[in-house]
C-alpha positions as a Python dict, from the first residue, in 0.01 Angstrom:
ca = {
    (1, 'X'): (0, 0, 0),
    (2, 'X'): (20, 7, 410),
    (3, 'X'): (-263, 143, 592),
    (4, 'X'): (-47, 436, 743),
    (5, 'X'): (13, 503, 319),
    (6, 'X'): (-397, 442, 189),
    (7, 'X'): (-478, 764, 491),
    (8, 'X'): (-190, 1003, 470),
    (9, 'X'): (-303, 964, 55),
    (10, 'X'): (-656, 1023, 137),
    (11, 'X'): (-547, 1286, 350),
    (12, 'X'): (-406, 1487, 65),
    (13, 'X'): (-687, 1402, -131),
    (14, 'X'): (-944, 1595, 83),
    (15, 'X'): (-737, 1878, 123),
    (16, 'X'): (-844, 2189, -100),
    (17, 'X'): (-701, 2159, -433),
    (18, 'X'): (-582, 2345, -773),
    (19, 'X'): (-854, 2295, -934),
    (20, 'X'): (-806, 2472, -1216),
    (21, 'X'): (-451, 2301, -1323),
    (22, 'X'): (-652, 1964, -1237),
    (23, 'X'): (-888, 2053, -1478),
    (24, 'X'): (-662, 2181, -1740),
    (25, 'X'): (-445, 1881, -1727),
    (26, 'X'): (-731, 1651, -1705),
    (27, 'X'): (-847, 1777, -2033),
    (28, 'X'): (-508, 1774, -2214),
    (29, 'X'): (-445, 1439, -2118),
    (30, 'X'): (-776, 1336, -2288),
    (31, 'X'): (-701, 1501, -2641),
    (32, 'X'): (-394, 1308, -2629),
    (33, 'X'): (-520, 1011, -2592),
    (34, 'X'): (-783, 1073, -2885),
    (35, 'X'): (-541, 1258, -3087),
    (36, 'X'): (-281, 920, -3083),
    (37, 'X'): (-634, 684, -3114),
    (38, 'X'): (-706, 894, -3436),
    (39, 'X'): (-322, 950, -3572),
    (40, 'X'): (-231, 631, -3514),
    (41, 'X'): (-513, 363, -3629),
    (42, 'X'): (-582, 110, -3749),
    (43, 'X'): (-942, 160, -3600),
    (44, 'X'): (-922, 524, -3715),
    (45, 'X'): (-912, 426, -4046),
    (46, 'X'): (-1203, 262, -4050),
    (47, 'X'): (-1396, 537, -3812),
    (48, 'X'): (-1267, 810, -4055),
    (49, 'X'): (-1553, 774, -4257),
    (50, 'X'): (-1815, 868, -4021),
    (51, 'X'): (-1694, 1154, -3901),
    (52, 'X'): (-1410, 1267, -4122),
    (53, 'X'): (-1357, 1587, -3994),
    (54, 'X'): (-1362, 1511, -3672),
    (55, 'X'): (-1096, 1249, -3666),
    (56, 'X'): (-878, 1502, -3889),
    (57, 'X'): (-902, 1729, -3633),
    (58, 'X'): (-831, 1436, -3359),
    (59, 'X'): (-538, 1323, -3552),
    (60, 'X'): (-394, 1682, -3649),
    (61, 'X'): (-423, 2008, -3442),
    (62, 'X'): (-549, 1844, -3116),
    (63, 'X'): (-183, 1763, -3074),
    (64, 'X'): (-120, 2113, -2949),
    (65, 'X'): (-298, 2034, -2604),
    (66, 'X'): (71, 1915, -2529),
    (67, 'X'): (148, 2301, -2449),
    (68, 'X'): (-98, 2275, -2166),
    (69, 'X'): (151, 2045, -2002),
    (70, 'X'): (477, 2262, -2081),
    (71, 'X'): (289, 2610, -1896),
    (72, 'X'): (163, 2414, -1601),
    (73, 'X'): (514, 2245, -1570),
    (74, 'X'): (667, 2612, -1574),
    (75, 'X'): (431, 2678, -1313),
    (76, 'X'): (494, 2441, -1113),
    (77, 'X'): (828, 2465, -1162),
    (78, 'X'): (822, 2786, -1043),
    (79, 'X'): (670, 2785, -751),
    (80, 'X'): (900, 2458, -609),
    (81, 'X'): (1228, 2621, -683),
    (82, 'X'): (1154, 3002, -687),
    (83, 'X'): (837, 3078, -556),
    (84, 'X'): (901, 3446, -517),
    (85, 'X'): (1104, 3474, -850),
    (86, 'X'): (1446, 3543, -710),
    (87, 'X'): (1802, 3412, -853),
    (88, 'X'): (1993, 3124, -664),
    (89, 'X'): (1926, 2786, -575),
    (90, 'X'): (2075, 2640, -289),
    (91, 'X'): (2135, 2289, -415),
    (92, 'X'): (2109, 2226, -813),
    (93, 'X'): (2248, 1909, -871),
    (94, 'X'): (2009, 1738, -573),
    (95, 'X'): (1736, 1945, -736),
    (96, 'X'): (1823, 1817, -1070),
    (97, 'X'): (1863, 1468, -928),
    (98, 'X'): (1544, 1451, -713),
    (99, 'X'): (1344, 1530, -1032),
    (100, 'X'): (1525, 1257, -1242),
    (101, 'X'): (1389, 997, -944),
    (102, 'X'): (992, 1156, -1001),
    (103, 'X'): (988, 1113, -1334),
    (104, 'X'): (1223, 843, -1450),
    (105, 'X'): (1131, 535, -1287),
    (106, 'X'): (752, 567, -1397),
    (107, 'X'): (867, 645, -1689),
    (108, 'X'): (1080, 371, -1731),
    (109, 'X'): (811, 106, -1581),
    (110, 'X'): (556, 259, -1862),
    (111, 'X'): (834, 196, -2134),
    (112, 'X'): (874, -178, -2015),
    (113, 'X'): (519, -203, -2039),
    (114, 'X'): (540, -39, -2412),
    (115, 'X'): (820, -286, -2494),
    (116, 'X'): (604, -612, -2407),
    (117, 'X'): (312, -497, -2527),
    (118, 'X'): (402, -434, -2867),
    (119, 'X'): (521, -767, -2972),
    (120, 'X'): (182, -895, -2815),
    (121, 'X'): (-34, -644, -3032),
    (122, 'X'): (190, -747, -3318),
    (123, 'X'): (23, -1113, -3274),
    (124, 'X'): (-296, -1044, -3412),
    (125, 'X'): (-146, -689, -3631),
    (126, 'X'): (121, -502, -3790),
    (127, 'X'): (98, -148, -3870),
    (128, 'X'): (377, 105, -3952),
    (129, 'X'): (229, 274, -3565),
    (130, 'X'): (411, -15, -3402),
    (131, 'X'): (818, 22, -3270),
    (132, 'X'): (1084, -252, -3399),
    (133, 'X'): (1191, -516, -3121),
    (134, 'X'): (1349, -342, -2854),
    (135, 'X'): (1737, -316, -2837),
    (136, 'X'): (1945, -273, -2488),
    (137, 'X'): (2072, 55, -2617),
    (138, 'X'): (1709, 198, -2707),
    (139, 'X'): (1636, 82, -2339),
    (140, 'X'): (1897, 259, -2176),
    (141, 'X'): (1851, 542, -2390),
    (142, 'X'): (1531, 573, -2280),
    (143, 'X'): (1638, 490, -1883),
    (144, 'X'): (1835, 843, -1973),
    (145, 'X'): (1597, 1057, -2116),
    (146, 'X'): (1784, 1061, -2382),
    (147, 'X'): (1635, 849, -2648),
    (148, 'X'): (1538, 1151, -2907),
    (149, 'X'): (1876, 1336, -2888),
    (150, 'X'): (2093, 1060, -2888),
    (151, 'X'): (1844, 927, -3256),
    (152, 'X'): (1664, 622, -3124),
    (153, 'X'): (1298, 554, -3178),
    (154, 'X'): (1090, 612, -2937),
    (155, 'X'): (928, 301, -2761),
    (156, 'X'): (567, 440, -2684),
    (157, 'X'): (355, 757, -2794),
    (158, 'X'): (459, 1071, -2567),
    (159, 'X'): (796, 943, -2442),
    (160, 'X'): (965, 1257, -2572),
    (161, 'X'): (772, 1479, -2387),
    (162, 'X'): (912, 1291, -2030),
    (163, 'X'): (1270, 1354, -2209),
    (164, 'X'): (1172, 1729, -2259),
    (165, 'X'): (1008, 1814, -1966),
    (166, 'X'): (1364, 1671, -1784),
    (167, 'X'): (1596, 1870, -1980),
    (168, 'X'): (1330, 2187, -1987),
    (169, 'X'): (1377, 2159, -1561),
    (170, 'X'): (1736, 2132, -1594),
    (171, 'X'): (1776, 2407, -1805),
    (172, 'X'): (1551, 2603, -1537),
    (173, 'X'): (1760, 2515, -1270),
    (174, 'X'): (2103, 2646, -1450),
    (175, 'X'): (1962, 2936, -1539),
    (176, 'X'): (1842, 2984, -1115),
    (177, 'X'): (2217, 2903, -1075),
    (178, 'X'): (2353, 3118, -1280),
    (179, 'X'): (2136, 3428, -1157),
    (180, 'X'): (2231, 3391, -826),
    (181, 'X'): (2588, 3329, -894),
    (182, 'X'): (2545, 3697, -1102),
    (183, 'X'): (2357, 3829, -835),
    (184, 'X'): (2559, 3763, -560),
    (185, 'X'): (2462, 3932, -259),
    (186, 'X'): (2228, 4169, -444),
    (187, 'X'): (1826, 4060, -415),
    (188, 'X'): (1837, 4084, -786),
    (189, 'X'): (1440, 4098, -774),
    (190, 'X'): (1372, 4130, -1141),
    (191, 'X'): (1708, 3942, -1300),
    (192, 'X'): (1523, 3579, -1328),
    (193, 'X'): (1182, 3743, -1509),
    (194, 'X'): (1442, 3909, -1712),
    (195, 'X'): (1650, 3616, -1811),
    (196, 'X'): (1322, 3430, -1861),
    (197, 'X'): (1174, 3671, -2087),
    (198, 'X'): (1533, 3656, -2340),
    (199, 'X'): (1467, 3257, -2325),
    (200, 'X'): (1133, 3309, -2405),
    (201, 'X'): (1194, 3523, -2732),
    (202, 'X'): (1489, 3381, -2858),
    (203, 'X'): (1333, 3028, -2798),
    (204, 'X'): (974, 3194, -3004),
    (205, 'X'): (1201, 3365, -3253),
    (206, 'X'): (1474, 3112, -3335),
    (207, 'X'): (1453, 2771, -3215),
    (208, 'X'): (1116, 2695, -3231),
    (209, 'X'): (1105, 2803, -3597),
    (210, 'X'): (1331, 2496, -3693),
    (211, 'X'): (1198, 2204, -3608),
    (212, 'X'): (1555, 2030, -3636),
    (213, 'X'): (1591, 2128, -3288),
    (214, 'X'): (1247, 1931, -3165),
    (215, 'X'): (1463, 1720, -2910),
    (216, 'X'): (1574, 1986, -2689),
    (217, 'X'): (1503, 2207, -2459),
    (218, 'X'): (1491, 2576, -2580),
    (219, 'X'): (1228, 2459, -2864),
    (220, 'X'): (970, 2426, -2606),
    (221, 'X'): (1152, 2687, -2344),
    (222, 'X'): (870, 2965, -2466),
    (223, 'X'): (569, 2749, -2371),
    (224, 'X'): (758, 2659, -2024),
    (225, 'X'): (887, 3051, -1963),
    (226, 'X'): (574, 3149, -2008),
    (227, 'X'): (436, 2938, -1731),
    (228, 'X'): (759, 3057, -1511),
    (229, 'X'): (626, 3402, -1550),
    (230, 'X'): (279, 3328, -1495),
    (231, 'X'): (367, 3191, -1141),
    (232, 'X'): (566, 3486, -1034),
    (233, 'X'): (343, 3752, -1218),
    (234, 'X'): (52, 3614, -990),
    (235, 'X'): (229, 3627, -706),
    (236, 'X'): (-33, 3818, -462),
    (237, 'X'): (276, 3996, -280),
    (238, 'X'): (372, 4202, -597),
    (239, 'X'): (183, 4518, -621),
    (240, 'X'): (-35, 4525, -895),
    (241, 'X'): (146, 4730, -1153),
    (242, 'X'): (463, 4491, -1099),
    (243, 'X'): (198, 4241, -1189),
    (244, 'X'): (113, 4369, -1520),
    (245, 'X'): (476, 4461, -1585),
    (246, 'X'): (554, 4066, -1542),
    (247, 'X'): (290, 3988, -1771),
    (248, 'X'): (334, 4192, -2015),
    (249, 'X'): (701, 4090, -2027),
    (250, 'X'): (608, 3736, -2119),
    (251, 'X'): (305, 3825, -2355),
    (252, 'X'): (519, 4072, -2585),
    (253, 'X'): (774, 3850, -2692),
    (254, 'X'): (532, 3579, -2770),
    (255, 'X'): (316, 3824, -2976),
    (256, 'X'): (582, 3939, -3167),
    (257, 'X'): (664, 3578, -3257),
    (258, 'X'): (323, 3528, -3355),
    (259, 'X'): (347, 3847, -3583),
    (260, 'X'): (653, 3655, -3744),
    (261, 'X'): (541, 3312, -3768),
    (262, 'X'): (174, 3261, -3635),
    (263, 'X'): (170, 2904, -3415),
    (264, 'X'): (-172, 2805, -3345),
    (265, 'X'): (35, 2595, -3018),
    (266, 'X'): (198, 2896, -2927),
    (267, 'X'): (-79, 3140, -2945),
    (268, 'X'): (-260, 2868, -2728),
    (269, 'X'): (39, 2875, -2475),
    (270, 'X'): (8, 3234, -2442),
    (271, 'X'): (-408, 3147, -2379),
    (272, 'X'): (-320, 2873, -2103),
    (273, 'X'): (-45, 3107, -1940),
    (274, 'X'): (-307, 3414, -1900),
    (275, 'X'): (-566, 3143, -1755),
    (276, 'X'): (-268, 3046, -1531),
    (277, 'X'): (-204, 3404, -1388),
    (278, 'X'): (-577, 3471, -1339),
    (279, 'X'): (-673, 3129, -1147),
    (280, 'X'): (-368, 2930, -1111),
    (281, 'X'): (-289, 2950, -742),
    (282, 'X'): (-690, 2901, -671),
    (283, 'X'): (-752, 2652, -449),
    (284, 'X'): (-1106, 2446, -514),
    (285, 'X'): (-1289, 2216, -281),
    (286, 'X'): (-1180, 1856, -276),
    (287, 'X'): (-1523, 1714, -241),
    (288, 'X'): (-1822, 1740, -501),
    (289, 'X'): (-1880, 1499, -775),
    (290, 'X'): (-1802, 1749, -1024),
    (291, 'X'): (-1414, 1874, -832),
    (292, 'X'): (-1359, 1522, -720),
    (293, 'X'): (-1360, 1342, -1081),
    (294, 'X'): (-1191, 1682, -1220),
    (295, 'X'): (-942, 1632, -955),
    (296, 'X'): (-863, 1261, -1005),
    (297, 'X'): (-851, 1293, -1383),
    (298, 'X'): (-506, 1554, -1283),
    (299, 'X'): (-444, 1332, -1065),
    (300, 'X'): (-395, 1040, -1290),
    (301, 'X'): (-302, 1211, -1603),
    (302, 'X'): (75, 1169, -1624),
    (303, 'X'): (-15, 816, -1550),
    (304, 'X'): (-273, 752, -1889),
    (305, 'X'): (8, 983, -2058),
    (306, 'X'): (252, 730, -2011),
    (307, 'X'): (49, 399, -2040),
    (308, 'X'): (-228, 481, -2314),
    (309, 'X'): (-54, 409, -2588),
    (310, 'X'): (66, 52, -2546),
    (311, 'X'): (-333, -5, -2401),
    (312, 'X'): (-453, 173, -2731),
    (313, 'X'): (-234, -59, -2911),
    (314, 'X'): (-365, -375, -2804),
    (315, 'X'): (-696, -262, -2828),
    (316, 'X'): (-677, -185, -3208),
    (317, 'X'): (-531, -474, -3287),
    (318, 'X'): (-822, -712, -3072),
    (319, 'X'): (-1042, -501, -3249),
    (320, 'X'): (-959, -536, -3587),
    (321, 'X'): (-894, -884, -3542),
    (322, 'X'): (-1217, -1018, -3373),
    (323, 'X'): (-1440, -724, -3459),
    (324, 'X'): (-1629, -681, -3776),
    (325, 'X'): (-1452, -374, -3953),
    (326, 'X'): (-1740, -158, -4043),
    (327, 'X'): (-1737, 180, -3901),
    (328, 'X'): (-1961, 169, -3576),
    (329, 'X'): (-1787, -165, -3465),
    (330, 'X'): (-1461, 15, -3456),
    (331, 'X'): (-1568, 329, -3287),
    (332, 'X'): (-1685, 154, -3056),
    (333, 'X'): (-1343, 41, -3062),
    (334, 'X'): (-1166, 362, -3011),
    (335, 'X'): (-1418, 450, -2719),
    (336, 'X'): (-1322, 127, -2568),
    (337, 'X'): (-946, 255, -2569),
    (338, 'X'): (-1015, 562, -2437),
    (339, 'X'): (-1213, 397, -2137),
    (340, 'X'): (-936, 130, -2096),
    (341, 'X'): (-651, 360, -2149),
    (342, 'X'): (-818, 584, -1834),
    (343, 'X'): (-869, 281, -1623),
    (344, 'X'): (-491, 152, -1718),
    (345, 'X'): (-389, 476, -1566),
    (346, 'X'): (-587, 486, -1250),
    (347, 'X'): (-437, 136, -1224),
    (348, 'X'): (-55, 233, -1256),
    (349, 'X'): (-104, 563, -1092),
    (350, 'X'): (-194, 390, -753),
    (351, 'X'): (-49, 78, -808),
    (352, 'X'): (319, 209, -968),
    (353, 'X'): (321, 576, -973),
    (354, 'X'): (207, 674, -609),
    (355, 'X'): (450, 393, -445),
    (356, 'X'): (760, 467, -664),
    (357, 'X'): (665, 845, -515),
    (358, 'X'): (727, 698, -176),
    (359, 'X'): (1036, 512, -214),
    (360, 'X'): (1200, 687, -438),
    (361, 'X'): (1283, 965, -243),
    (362, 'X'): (1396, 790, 39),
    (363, 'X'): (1595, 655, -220),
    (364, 'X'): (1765, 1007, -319),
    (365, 'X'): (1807, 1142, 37),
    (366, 'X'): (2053, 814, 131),
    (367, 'X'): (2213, 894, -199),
    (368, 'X'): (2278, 1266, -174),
    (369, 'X'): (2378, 1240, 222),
    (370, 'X'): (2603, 867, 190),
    (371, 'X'): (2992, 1028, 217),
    (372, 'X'): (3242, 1031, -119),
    (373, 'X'): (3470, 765, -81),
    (374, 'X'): (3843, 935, -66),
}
């Protein structure tokens, strides 16, 4: 990293910052970590004991923190490509293309790291947790995004979220597309909510009550609509009575789907979404101790999303190997994964993450301006 590269990033580290999605993300990154160190084991196995219904909650329903990611992504989402909710979008397939290049190649130097790992772990252990030798196809499947739909196993804990959260933007982008190609010259102010709020109950009401359909998009499009609408519902340019209309748009399809089919995930969606709408666009100090290790924990948690597992992995299998296997030994085990799996992804965030960032792209601008060959 240049010294021009270590200031402009401090720079944007002292600016005021959103706090509250820093915090949120920062937390869901650590149940997902714990969840996968309890689901997984070995060392769980052995910890289970102590506190059994702790590590049944680890290795079960913590798994829904995942729908914190999906709202903030709609969020986000929202306030890159339509900030003020309207239809159009004046370049898709650069839009599509310049989010491929942020979250593939991180991705894919996470799932290298997954792939060489595993056989190492599988030295000292073998446990059903671990992924066959890796094939070509698997890798390029994965280089895709499109490792669950097209059947192969994933390589690491968490890779089908990247997959998801690619196809959940694409479908976000046709659908911006499409509105403006309806809208035409027309401001079409409310179309997008509109067409959001249809995705969001026929995505509650139908496809997310089959889990067959798990490796696509409109599964998870009710978690993600709901953070679309929590953008533009906070917008503070809307009156407030347009507010509440927004809101109330996304919160009665999702209630109604609860009425069906109650989803503890979903009903926490709706939970994270409301949270979103009330503080989402605050913006927190940088500085503090309390801000500043809230702020690099966001900052860093796509990176321990991607790299914990293959960490945890070699962890449980040192520990169970060189480590007496009674109960304390190997929580101290598991708390020695969580530590390493944070400090693995402070690591790749600065070391992999931040400068594939930069390059990257620079990358996609020479690509989307280089002239078609006749």
């Amino acid at each position: 990293m240049t010294a021009a590269a270590v200031v402009v990033q401090a720079d944007l580290e002292n600016r005021p910052q959103f706090g509250w999605i820093n915090g949120f993300k920062a937390g869901a990154a650590q149940l997902i970590v714990l969840h996968h160190l309890a689901f997984y084991g070995p060392m769980s196995d052995y910890v289970r004991p102590l506190w059994p219904e702790l590590l049944d909650w680890l290795g079960g329903s913590a798994r829904i923190a995942v729908q914190v990611f999906l709202v903030i992504g709609g969020f986000l989402v929202a306030k890159s490509l339509s900030p003020a909710g309207r239809p159009g979008i004046a370049t898709p397939l650069q839009a599509v293309w310049r989010r491929y290049a942020k979250l593939a190649p991180p991705f894919l130097a996470a799932t290298l790291l997954a792939a060489v790992m595993t056989p190492v772990a599988g030295i000292w252990m073998l446990h059903d947790s671990m992924s066959a030798a890796v094939t070509l196809g698997q890798l390029s499947a994965h280089a895709l995004l499109l490792h669950g739909v097209l059947g192969y196993e994933s390589l690491s804990a968490g890779a089908w979220y990247v997959a998801i959260d690619f196809q959940l933007y694409l479908l976000t982008v046709s659908l911006l597309w499409l509105g403006g190609r309806l809208a035409g010259q027309r401001r079409g102010h409310w179309l997008m909510p509109l067409a959001v709020t249809v995705g969001i109950a026929f995505s509650l009401l139908y496809f997310n009550l089959d889990a067959g359909w798990d490796n696509w998009a409109p599964y998870f499009f009710g978690s993600y609509g709901l953070g679309l609408m929590a953008w533009w519902a906070s917008d503070p340019a809307r009156k407030s009575g347009a507010m509440s209309v927004l809101m109330a748009m996304a919160a009665v399809p999702v209630l109604l789907a609860l009425a069906v089919d109650y989803r503890s995930r979903i009903a926490l969606a709706l939970i994270v979404a409301c949270a979103l709408f009330l503080f989402g666009r605050a913006r927190t100090p940088a500085q503090g101790r309390a801000w500043s290790v809230i702020n690099a924990l966001g900052r860093i948690s796509y990176a321990v999303f991607l790299v914990h597992f293959p960490v945890s992995l070699l962890v449980n299998a040192l520990f169970i190997s060189y480590v007496p296997l009674e109960p304390e030994w190997q929580a101290l085990g598991m708390l020695t994964a969580w530590v390493a799996s944070l400090a693995a992804g402070a690591a790749f965030h600065r070391w992999v993450e931040v400068p594939l960032g930069r390059v990257m792209p620079l990358l996609v601008g020479k690509a989307l301006v280089r002239p078609i060959s006749a």
